[in-house]
N, C-alpha and C positions, 0 to 999 in steps of 0.2 A: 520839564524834561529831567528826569532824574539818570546821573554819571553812574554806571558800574564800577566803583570801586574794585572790583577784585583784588588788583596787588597789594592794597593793602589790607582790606578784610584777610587775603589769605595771610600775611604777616602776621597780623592778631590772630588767627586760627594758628599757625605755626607755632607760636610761642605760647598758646592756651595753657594751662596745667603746671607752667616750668616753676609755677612760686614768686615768681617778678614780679613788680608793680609796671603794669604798660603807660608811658607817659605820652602822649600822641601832640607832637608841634607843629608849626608850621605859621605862616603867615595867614594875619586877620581877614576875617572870610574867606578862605580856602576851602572848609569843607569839612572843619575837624568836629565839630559837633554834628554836623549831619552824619557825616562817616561813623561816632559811633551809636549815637542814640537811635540811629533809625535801621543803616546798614548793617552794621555791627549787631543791635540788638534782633533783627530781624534775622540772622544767619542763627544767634542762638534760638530763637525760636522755633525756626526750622529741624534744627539739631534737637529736640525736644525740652530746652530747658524751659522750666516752669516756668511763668510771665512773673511771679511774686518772690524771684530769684535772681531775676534783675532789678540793680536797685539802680534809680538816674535821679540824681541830683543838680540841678542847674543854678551855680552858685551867682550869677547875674538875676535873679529871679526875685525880688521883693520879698516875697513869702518864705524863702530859705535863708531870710537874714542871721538867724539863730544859729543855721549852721557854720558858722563864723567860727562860734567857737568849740576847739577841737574837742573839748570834754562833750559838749551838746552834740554834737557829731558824733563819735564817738560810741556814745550810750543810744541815742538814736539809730544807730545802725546794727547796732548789738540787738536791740531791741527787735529789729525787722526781722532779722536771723533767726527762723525757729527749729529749725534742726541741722541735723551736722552735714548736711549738703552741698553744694558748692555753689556759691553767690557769688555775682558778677556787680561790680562795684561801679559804676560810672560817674564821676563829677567831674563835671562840666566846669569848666574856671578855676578848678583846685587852690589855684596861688590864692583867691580870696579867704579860705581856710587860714587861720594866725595861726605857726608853727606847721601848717601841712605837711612838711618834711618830715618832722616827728609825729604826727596822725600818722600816714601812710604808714 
């Protein structure tokens, strides 16, 4: 059974465009990755944004151990951005990032 988020998807739509970094907390298994990787991702889709304009990173993931470090991050994501349109940034575990604070 999947929970409607609404209050908070509308939250994230509310603050869409403002230039903020949205930081989403909350206690372990609550809901935060699901809320944006699926919920979340799935409102912009509907909204028309192109599926290759969302970017989702899952930094608990084996495979994304490289993105560790923020230079490889960094240029990695530089890289997915092929024009000057607007991309939606999702990582999943952020704090695993060294220095995330200064990445973001």
């Amino acid at each position: 059974m999947i929970v409607n988020r609404s209050k908070y998807i509308d939250q994230l739509v509310r603050s869409k465009g403002n230039g903020l970094i949205k930081i989403v907390t909350g206690l372990r298994r609550s809901g935060k990755s699901f809320l944006l990787k699926k919920l979340f991702r799935q409102h912009l889709l509907d909204e028309g944004v192109a599926e290759d304009h969302i970017i989702i990173i899952d930094m608990e993931s084996r495979k994304n151990k490289n993105f560790k470090d923020p230079d490889f991050l960094l240029d990695w994501v530089e890289k997915e951005m092929k024009d000057d349109s607007i991309y939606y940034i999702i990582i999943d575990e952020v704090q695993e990032v060294n220095d995330f604070v200064e990445v973001l």
